[in-house]
C-alpha positions in Angstrom: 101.0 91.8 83.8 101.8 94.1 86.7 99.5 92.3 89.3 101.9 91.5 91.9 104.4 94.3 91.4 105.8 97.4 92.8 105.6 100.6 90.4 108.0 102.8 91.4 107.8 107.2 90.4 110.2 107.6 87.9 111.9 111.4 87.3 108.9 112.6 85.0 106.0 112.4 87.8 108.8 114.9 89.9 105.9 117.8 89.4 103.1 115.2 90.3 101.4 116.1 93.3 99.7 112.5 93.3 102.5 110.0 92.6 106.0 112.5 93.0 108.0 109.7 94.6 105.3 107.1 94.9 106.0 103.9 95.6 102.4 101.1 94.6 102.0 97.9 95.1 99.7 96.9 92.4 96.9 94.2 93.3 94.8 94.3 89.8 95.7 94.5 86.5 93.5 92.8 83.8 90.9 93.4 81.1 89.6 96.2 82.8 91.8 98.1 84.4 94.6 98.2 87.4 94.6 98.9 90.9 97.2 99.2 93.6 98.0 101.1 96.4 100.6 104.5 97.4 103.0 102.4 100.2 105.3 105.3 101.5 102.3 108.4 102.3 101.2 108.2 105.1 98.1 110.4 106.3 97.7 112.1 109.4 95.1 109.7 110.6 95.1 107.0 112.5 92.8 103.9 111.8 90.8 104.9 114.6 90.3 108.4 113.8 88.5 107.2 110.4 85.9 104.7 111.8 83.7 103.8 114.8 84.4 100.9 115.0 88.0 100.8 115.0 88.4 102.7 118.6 91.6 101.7 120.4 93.5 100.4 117.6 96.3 102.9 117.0 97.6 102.2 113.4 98.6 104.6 110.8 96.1 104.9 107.3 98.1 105.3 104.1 97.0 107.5 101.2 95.7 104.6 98.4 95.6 106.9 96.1 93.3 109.8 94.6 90.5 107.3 93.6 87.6 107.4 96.2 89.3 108.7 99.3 85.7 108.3 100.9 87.0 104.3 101.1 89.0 102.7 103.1 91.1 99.7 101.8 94.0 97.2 103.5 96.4 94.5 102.5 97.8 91.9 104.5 99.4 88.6 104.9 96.7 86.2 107.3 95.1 84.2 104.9 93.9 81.7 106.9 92.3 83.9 109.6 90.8 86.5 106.4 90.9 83.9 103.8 87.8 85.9 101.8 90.5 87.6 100.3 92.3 88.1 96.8 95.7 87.2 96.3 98.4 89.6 95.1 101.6 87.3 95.7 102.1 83.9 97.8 101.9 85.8 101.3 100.3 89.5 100.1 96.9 89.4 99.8 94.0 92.3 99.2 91.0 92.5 102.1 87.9 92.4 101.4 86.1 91.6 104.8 87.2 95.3 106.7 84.6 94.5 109.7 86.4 90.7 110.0 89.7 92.4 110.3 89.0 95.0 113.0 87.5 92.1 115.3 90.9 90.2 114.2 92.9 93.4 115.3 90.9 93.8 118.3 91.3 90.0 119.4 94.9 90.2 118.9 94.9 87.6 116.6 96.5 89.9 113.5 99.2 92.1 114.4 99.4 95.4 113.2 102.9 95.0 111.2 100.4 92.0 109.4 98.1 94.5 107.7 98.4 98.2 106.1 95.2 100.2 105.6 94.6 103.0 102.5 92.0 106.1 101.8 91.6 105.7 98.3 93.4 103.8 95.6 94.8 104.6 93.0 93.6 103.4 89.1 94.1 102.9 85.3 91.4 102.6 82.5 92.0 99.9 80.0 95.7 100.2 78.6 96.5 103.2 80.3 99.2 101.9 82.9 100.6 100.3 79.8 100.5 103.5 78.7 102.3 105.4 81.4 104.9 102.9 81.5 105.8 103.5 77.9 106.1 106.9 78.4 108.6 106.1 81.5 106.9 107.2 83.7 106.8 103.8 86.2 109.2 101.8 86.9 108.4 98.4 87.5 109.9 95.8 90.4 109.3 92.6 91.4 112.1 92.6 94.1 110.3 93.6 97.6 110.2 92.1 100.9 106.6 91.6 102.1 108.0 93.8 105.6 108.9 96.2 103.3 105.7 96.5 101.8 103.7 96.5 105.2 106.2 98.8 107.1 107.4 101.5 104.7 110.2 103.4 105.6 110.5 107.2 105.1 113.2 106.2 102.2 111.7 103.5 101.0 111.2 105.8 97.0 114.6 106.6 97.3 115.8 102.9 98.2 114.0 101.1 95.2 114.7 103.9 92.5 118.2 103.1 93.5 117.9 99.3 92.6 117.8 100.7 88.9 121.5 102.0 88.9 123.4 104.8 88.9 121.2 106.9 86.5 118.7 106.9 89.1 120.4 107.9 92.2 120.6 111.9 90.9 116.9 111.7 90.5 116.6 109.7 94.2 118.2 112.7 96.0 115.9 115.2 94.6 113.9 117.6 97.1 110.1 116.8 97.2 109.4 120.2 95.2 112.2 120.3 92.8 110.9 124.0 91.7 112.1 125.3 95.1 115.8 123.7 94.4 
């Protein structure tokens, strides 16, 4: 059902210190649960601050989410070079094989604007995204440009909360800690 899809933060997580203006790409959602990734919070570390092996390469880590930050996740769109790999959309797919990836990266043959790496991800039990979105908290879009996705912007919250209308746009202007407003 969401698989595929961008959650966006609605109003009500403003006081969230996980997901206030979060913006996920979600690449599970069945039986068991959901998955997906936090797109616009970006960590202080770089890829090779994190790992050994990744020495030399120079690209940003994301915060996934609060589940397992001890893990490291990514996304990209070379399927054919990292084909071990589960699809999210036509292009956007879900690593599996990080050591594959780094010698890719290091061999030039991915580009770093091809792939995005997380600490963490973040999760939903059984029915409890379902949940969350009834009580509007999420907003859900399918409207995203795989760029987009791979290369967030600082206003990348504020530009898709927007896409819902004019209600939105008091709530996409809001400081980060609405308490100190």
């Amino acid at each position: 059902m969401y698989k595929g899809k961008i959650l966006v933060s609605n109003f009500t997580l403003l006081n969230d210190l996980e997901f206030n203006k979060a913006v996920i790409i979600m690449v599970k959602d069945d039986y068991e649960g959901s998955i997906g990734f936090v797109l616009n919070k970006k960590t202080q570390y770089l890829l090779s601050d994190l790992n050994e092996s990744c020495k030399g390469l120079e690209i940003p880590v994301y915060e996934g989410g609060p589940v397992m930050k001890d893990s490291l996740h990514f996304i990209h769109m070379k399927t054919k070079l990292l084909n071990d790999s589960i699809k999210i959309t036509q292009d956007l797919h879900w690593g599996i094989n990080f050591n594959n990836a780094i010698n890719l990266l290091k061999q030039k043959k991915i580009k770093k604007s091809e792939i995005k790496f997380f600490i963490g991800y973040s999760g939903w039990g059984k029915n409890q995204l379902k949940s969350e979105k009834e009580e509007n908290s999420w907003l859900i879009s399918s409207k995203f440009k795989n760029k987009d996705v791979l290369n967030t912007e600082n206003e990348f919250w504020k530009s898709k909360l927007n896409e819902f209308g004019e209600y939105y746009k008091i709530w996409s202007n809001s400081p980060d800690n609405p308490n100190l407003n």
